[in-house]
N, C-alpha and C positions, 0 to 999 in steps of 0.2 A: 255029140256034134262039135262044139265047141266048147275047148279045156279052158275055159275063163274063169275065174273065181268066182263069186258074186258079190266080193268087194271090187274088183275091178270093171264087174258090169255099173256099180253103182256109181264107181269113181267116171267112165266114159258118157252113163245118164248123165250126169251133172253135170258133163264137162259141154254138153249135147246143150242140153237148156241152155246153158249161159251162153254158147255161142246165138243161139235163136234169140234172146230178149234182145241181142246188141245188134238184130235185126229189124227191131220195131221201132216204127217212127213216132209213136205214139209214147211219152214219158210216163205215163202209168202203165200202160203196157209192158214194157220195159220194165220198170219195177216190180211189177207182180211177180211175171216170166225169171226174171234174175233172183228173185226173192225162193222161186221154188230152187233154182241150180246153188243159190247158199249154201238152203238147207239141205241138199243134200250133199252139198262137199261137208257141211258139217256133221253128215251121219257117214258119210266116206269118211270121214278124218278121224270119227271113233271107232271104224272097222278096222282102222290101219294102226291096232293098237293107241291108239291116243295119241294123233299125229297135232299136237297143240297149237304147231303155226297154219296149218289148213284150216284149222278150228277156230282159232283167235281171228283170223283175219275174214272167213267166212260168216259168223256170228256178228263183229261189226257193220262189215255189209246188209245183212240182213237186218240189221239194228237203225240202219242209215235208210236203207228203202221202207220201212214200217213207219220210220219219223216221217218220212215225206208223201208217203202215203196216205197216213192218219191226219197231218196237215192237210193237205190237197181235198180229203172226202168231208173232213171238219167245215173247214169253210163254203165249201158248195151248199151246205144245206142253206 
């Protein structure tokens, strides 16, 4: 049906979520939502051969939304 790779399906997933989190109004929402479209640009970035700047920069993000996450659910208790 459709000749798409399935690193390219994986690359378009991701690229899908991240537009959706930078839809929520809610800042933890947002961060979960963005935290899943990361991780997966960082499993698209090792499907593309070990594409290091999609990886490097998606792994920080991911690194940035866990800190403020684990923050945020810390203090609530």
């Amino acid at each position: 049906m459709f000749d798409i790779p399935l690193t390219e399906w994986v690359g378009y997933l991701a690229s899908l979520v991240l537009m959706i989190s930078f839809l929520m109004k809610n800042i933890n929402t947002l961060r979960i939502i963005n935290s899943t479209g990361c991780l997966l640009f960082v499993i698209y970035g090792f499907m593309l051969s070990t594409s290091w700047p999609i990886i490097i920069s998606n792994t920080f993000i991911l690194g940035v939304n866990i800190y403020y996450l684990t923050k945020h659910f810390s203090t609530k208790s």
